[in-house]
Every structure is written in C-alpha cells, then in structure tokens.
C-alpha positions as CSV (number, residue, x, y, z in Angstrom):
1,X,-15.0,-5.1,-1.4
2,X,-12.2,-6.8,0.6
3,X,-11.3,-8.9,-2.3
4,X,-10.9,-6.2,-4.7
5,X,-7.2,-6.1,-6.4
6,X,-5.3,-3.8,-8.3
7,X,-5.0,-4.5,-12.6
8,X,-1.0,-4.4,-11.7
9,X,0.7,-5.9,-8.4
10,X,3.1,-4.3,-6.7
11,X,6.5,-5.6,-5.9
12,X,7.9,-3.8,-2.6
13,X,11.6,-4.8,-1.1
14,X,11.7,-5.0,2.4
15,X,15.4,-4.6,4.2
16,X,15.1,-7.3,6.7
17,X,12.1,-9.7,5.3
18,X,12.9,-9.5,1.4
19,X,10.2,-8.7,-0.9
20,X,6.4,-9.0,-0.9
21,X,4.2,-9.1,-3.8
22,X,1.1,-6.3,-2.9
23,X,-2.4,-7.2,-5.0
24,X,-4.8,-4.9,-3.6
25,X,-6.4,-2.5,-0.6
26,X,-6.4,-5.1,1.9
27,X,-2.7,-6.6,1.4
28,X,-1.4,-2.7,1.3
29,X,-2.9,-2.1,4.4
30,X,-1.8,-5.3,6.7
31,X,1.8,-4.4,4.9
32,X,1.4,-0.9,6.2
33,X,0.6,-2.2,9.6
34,X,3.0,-4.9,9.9
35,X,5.9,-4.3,7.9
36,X,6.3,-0.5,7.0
37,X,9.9,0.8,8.5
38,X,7.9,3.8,9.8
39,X,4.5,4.7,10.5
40,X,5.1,8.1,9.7
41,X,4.7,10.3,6.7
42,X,1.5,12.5,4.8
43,X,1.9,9.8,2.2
44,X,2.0,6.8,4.9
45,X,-1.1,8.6,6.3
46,X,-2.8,9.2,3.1
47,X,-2.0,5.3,1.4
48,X,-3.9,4.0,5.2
49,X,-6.3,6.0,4.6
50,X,-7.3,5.3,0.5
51,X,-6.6,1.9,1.2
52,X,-9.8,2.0,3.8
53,X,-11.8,4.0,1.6
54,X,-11.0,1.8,-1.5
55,X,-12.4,-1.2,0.4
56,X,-15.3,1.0,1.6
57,X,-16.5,1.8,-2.1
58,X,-15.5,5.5,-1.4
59,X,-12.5,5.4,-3.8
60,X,-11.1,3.4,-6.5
61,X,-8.6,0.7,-5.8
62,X,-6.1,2.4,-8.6
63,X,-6.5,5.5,-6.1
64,X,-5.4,2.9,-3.4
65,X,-2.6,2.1,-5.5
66,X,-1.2,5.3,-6.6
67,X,-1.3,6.3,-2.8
68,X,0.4,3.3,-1.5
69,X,3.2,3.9,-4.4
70,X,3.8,7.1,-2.8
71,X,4.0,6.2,0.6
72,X,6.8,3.3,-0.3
73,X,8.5,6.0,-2.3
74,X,8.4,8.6,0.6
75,X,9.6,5.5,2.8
76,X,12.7,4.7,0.7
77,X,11.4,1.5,-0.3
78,X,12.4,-0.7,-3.4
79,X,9.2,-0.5,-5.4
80,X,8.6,-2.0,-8.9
C-alpha cells in the first residue's frame, strides 16, 4: 500500500527548506524523518505511527492524514 495517497495534499512550510507538497503515508513519514524541526510531541509520535499503520492496511490513509495535520500543527508549522 506504499503508493496509497491522500483525496487532498497537504501543503507544509518549512523555515529553512520552503514548502513541500505531502500526498500520502509514505511522503508524511520520510518528511517526518528528514525534515520535521523536532522529533518530539504525542502528535509527532502518533502521525509516525498512523502513517506505518496506514501503509500496513491497519488504518485508513485519511486517519494518516488527520494525524500528520496534528503533528505539523503541534509543531508550529505553516500547514494548508
């Protein structure tokens, strides 16, 4: 289910490499691992963690979604 995506993308402004453009599970999760300003956070935890499942068939990608929303919200991120 890798190349699941999400019916809306995400837009997410970083401070020091601009914004990305998120389409699904896997994206959110190489953005959580390479770009996120802090690897901390229940929400940080949770999105890691949905995002897995979501790939795994254990959750839906819009659960993904939600999650990863919240964790660039708790993170102070520009999200739209």
């Amino acid at each position: 289910m890798a190349s699941e995506k999400w019916n809306n993308p995400i837009h997410v402004g970083f401070e020091n490499t601009g914004a990305r453009t998120i389409v699904g599970p896997m994206d959110a999760l190489k953005c959580l691992a390479d770009l996120w300003p802090s690897s901390r956070g229940l929400h940080y935890l949770k999105a890691r963690s949905t995002c897995r499942a979501a790939l795994d068939g254990r959750k839906t990608v819009e659960e993904a979604r939600a999650e990863f929303v919240a964790a660039a919200e708790e993170a102070k991120l520009k999200v739209n």
